[in-house]
C-alpha positions as CSV (number, residue, x, y, z in Angstrom):
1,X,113.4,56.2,105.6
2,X,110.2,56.0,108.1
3,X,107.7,58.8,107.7
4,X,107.8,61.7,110.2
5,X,104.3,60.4,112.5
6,X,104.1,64.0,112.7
7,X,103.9,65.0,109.4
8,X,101.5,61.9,108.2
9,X,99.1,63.2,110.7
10,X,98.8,66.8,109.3
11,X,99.0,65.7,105.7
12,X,96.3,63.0,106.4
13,X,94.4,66.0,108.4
14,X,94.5,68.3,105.2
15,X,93.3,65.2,103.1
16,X,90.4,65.2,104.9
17,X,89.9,68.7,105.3
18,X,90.3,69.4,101.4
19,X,88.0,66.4,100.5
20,X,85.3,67.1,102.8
21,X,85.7,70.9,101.6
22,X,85.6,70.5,98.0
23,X,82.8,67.7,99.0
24,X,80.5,70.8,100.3
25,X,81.1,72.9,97.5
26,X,80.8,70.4,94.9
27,X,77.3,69.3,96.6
28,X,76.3,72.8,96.8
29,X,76.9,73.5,93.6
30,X,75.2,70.4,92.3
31,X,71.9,71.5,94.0
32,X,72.4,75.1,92.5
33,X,72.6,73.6,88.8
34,X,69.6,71.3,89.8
35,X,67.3,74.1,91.2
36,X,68.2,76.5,87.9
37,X,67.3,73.4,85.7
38,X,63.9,72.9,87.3
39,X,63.1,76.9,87.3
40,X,63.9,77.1,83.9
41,X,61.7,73.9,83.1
42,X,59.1,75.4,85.2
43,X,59.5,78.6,83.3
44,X,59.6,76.8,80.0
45,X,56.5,74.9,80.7
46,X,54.4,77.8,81.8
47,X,54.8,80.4,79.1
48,X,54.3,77.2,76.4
49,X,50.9,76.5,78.0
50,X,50.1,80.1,78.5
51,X,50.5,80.6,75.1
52,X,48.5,78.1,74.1
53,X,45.9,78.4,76.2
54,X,45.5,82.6,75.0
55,X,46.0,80.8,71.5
56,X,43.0,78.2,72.3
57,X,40.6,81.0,73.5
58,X,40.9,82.8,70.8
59,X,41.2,81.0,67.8
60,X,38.4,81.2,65.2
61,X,40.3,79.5,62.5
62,X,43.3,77.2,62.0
63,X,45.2,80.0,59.6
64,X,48.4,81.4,60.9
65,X,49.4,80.0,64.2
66,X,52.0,80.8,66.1
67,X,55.4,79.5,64.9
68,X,55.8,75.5,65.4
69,X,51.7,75.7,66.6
70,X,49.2,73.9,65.1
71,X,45.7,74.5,65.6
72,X,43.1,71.2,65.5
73,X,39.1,72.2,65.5
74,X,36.5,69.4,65.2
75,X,32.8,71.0,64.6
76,X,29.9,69.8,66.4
77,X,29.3,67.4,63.3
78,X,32.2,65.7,63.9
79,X,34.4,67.4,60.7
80,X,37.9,68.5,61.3
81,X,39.7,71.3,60.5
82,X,43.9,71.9,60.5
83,X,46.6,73.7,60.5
84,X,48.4,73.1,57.0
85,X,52.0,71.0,57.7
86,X,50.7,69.3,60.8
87,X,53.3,66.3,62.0
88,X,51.7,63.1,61.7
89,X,50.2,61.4,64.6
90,X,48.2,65.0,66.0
91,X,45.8,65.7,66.9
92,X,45.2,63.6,69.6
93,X,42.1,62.5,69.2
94,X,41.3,60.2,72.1
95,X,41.6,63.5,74.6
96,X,39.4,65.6,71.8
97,X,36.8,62.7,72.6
98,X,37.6,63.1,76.5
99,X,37.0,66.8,76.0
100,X,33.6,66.8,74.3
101,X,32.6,64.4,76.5
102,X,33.0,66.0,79.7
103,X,33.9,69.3,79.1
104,X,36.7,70.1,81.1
105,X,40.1,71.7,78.8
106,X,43.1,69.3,79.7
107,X,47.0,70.0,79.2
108,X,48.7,66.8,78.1
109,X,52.0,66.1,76.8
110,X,51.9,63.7,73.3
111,X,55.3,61.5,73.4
112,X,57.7,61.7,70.4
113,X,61.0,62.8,69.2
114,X,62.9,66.0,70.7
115,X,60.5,66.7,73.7
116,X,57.2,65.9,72.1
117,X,54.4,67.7,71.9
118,X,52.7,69.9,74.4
119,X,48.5,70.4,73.5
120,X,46.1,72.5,75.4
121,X,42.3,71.1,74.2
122,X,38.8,72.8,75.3
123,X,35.9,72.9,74.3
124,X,34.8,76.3,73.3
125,X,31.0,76.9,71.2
126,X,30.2,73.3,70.5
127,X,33.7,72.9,69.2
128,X,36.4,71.3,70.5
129,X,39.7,73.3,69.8
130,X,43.0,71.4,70.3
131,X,45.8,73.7,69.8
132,X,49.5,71.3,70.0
133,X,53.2,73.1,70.0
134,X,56.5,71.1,69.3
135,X,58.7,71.0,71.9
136,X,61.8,70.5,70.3
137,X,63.5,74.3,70.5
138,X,62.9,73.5,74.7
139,X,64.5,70.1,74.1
140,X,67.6,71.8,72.3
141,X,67.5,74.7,75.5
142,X,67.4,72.3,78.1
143,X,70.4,70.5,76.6
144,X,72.0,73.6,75.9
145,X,71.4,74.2,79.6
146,X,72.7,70.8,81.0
147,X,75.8,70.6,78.7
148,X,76.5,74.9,80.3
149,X,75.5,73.0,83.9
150,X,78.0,70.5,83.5
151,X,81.1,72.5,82.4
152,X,80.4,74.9,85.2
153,X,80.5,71.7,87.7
154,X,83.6,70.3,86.4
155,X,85.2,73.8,86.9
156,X,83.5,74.4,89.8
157,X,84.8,71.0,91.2
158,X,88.3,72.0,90.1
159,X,88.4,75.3,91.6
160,X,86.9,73.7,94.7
161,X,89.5,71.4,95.3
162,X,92.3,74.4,94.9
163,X,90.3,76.1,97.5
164,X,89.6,73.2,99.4
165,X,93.5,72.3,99.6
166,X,94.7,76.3,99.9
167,X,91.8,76.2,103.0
168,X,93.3,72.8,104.7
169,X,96.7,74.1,104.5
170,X,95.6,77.2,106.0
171,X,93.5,75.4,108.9
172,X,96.1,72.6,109.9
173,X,98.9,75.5,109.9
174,X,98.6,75.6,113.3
175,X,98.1,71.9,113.8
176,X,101.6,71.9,111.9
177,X,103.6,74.7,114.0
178,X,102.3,73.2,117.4
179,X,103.4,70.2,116.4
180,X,106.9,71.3,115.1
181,X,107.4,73.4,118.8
182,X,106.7,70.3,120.7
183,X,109.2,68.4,118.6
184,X,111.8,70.9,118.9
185,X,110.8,71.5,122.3
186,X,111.0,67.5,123.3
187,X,114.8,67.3,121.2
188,X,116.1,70.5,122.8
189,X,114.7,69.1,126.5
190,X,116.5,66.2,125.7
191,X,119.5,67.5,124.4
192,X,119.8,70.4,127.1
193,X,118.9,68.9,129.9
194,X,120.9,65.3,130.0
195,X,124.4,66.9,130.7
196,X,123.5,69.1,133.6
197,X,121.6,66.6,135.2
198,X,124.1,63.8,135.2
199,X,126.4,66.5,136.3
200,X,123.9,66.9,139.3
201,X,123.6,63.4,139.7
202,X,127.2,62.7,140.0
203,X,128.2,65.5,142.3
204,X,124.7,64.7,144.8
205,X,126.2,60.9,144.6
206,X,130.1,62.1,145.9
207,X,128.3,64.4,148.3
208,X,126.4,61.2,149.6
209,X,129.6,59.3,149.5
210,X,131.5,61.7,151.4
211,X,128.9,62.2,153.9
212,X,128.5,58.6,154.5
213,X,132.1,58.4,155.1
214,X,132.5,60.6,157.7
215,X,134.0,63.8,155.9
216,X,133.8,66.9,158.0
217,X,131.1,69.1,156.9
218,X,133.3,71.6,156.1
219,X,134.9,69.6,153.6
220,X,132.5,69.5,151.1
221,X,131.4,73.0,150.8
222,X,133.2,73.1,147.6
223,X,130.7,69.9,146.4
224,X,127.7,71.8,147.7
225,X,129.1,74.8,145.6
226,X,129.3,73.0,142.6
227,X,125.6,71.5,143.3
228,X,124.0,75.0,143.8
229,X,125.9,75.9,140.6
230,X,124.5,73.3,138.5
231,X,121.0,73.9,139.9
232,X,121.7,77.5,138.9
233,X,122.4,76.1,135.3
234,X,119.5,73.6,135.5
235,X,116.9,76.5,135.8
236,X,119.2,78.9,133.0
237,X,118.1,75.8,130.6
238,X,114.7,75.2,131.8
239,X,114.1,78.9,131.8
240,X,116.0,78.9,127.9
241,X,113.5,75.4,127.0
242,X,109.9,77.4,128.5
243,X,110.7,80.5,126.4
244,X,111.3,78.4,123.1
245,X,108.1,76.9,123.8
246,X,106.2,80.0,123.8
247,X,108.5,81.7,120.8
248,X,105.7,82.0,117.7
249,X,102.3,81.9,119.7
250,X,99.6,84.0,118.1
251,X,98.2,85.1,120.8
252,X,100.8,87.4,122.0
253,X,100.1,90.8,123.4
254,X,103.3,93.1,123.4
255,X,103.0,96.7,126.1
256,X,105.7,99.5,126.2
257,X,109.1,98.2,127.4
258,X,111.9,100.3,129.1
259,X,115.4,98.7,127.9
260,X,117.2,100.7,129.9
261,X,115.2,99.0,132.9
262,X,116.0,95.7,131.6
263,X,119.6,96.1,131.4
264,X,119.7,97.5,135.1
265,X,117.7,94.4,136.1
266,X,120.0,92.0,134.2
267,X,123.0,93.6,135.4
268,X,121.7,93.6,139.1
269,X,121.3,90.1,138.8
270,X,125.1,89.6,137.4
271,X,126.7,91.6,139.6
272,X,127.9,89.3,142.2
273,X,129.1,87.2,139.9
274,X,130.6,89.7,137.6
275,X,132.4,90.6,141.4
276,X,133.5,86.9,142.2
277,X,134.9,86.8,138.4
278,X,137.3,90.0,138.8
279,X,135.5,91.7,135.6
280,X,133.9,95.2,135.6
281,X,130.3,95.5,134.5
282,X,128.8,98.4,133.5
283,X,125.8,100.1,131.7
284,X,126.6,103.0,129.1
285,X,123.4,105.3,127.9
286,X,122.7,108.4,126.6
287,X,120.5,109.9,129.5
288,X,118.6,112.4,127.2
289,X,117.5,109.2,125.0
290,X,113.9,107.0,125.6
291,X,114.7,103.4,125.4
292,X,111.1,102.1,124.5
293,X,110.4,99.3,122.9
294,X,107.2,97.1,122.1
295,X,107.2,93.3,123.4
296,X,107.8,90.7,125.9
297,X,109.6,92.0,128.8
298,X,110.8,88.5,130.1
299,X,111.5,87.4,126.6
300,X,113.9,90.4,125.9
301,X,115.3,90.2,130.1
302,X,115.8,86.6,129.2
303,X,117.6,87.7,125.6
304,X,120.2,90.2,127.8
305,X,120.8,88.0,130.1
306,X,121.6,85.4,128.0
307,X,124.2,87.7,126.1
308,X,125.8,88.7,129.8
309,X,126.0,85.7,130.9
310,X,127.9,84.6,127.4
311,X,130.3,87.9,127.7
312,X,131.2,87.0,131.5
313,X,131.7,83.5,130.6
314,X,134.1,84.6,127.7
315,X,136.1,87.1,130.1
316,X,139.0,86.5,131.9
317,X,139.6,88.3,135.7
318,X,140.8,92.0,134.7
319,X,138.4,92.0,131.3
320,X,135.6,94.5,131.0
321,X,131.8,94.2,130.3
322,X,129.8,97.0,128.8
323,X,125.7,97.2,128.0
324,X,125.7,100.2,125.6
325,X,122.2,101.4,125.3
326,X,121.9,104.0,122.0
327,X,118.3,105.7,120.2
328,X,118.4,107.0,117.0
329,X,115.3,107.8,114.8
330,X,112.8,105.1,115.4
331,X,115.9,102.3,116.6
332,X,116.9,101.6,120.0
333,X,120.3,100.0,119.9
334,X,121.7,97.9,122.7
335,X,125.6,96.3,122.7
336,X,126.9,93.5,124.9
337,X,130.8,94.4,124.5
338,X,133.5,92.5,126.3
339,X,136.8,92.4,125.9
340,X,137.3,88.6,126.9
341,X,138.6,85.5,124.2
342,X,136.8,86.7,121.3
343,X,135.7,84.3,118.2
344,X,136.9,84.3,114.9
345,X,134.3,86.4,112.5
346,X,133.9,83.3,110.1
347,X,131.8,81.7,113.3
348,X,129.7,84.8,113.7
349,X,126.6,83.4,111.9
350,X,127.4,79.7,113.1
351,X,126.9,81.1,116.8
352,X,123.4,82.2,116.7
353,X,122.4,78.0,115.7
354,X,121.1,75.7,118.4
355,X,123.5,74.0,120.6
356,X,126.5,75.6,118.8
357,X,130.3,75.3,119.8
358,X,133.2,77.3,118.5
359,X,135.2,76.8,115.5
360,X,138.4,75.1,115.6
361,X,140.4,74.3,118.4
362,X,137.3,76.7,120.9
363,X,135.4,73.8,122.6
364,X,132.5,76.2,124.4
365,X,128.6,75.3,124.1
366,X,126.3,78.1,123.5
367,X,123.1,76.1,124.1
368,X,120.2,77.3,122.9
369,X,120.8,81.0,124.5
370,X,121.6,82.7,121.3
371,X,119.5,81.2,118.6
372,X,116.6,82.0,121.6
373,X,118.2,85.4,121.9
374,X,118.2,85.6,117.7
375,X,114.3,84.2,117.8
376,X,113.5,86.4,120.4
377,X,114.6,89.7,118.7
378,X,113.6,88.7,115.1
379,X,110.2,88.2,116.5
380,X,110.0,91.9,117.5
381,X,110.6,93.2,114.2
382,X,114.4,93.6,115.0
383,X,118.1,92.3,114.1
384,X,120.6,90.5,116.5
385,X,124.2,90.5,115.1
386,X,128.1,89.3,116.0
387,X,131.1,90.7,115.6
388,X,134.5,89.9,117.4
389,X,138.2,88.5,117.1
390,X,140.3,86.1,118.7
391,X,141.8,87.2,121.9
392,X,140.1,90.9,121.0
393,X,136.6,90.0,122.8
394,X,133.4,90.4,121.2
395,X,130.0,92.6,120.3
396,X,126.3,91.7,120.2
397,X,124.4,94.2,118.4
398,X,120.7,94.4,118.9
399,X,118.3,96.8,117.4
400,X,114.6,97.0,117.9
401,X,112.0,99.4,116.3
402,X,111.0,102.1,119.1
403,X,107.9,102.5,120.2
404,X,105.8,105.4,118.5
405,X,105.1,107.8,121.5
406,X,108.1,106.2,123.5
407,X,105.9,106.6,126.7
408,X,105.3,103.8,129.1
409,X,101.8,102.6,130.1
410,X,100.8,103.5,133.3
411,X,101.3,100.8,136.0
């Protein structure tokens, strides 16, 4: 099966997202371990030569040094005198002879096992005083250090790359919904949109024919009838493609709506052909409720209409359509009744999927009007729901949380 372009674009987007992430923060945390090992160093470093500097000022004798310090004095006569235990190889004696010489105190490091030695030599009364610490218990500490440095980077490198992939998936979320709307978007164009216009096509192209033949004008009112018709239908599914393309944006802004405005709108609009049809419509409210909601006003016009359009579809010449508007607590109710074919119950769910028809022997389309109309409401925090029987008509439920005050912005 060939990979979904689509989806090897976003996954390759968060592969690059996670790696460059968890690059950053591996890096960062790198330099961190490297600036701590050079402060401690530095820290190390200092205090061991400050100590023996203080040690070399003011020792008088070689007895009782400092621990793992050894102190060196050669007299102006050349004889030496030395800490008892001294490693072999100390003092140095070619920077005791640079000392006398000149003078000036030096800090050297003597080479050898475990760090060395670190000497501080000066020349103090005609002596010259070298006093040399072992370096080892900084070796052990700085390994200590690096072996603590480098299990902190390993985990830090692990938990970097968690992050790193939790933050990718996070950032190309949007990437990924975008993506999925303009598929859907594309497919339900496609899907929607070929039947009505070769309907249109085909009608324009008999029209054409007639015309062309001669046919009295007045003959072929019933063709121009059935091309205003379909353009009627073209714009219901271009209207029905536009709002699934804007169903899920972020950057909504939902005001006070009046439902009960809505429904008189919708039903204003259906009225003539509610008349043409034979079948009653009418609105039923409680006049001492408030009707407020918070949303879309076209999205939830577009979601009524959708469901009154269905109901007049469904009704036969004779049959009644109701919009029942009902507020109780913090739920405004709203019920598209008709008393047309009906549906069997088992279908109820299978009606609110895209481009769904009946069950059984019931041929009809719904389009994408009800799963938009199911989007629609779920999307303002409410429920959409079917009920009906064959030949007993049917009932869409909606209910949506009220607004708070229940008041209407000022217009």
């Amino acid at each position: 099966m060939r990979p979904d372009p689509d989806e090897v674009l976003v996954t390759r987007a968060r592969r690059v997202i996670a790696l460059q992430t968890a690059a950053a923060i591996t890096v960062s945390l790198l330099v961190l371990g490297v600036l701590v090992f050079v402060v401690v160093i530095h820290s190390q470093n200092t205090a061991a030569t400050k100590l023996l500097q203080q040690t070399a000022a003011n020792a008088d004798d070689v007895i009782d040094p400092p621990p793992d310090v050894w102190i060196f004095i050669q007299a102006a006569d050349g004889g030496w005198d030395a800490t008892e235990n001294a490693p072999a190889g100390l003092p140095d004696r070619s920077v005791v002879d640079r000392v006398r010489a000149d003078g000036a105190s030096r800090t050297t490091v003597i080479d050898g096992r475990e760090g060395g030695h670190l000497a501080v030599t000066t020349r103090r009364d005609g002596r010259v005083v070298q006093v040399v610490m072992s370096r080892h218990e900084q070796h052990d500490e700085r390994e200590r250090l690096l072996g603590a440095l480098a299990v902190g980077e390993l985990v830090g490198l692990l938990v970097a790359l968690l992050s790193a992939a939790l933050l990718a998936r996070r950032a190309t979320a949007p990437l990924a919904d975008a993506l999925a709307r303009q598929r859907h978007f594309v497919a339900d164009a496609s899907h929607e949109l070929r039947t009505p216009l070769t309907q249109l096509h085909t009608r324009a192209q008999l029209l054409q024919m007639d015309l062309r033949g001669g046919a009295d004008p007045a003959s072929v009112v019933t063709d121009v009838d059935h091309l205003v018709a379909g353009t009627r239908h073209l714009g219901e599914v271009v209207d029905d493609l536009l709002l699934s393309s804007q169903l899920g944006r972020r950057d909504d802004i939902r005001v006070p709506v009046d439902i009960r405005a809505v429904a008189d709108d919708v039903l204003a609009s259906q009225t003539g052909r509610a008349g043409a049809q034979g079948v009653e419509l009418a609105r039923h409210a409680d006049s001492a409720g408030t009707f407020v909601v918070l949303g879309h006003r076209a999205a939830l016009q577009r979601v009524l209409t959708a469901l009154v359009d269905n109901a007049l579809s469904h009704t036969p010449a004779g049959g009644h359509v109701h919009v029942e508007l009902g507020a109780a607590g913090a739920t405004v109710t709203v019920v598209v009744r008709d008393d047309g074919t009906g549906f069997d119950e088992a279908d109820a769910e299978r009606l609110f999927a895209r481009f769904a028809r009946g069950g059984h022997d019931d041929q009809r389309r719904f389009g994408l009007g009800l799963a938009l109309a199911r989007e629609v409401i779920t999307g303002h925090g409410g429920t959409i729901e079917a009920a009906g029987r064959p030949g007993e008509g049917a009932a869409f439920t909606i209910r949506l949380p009220a607004a708070e005050d229940g008041r209407l912005e000022p217009t």
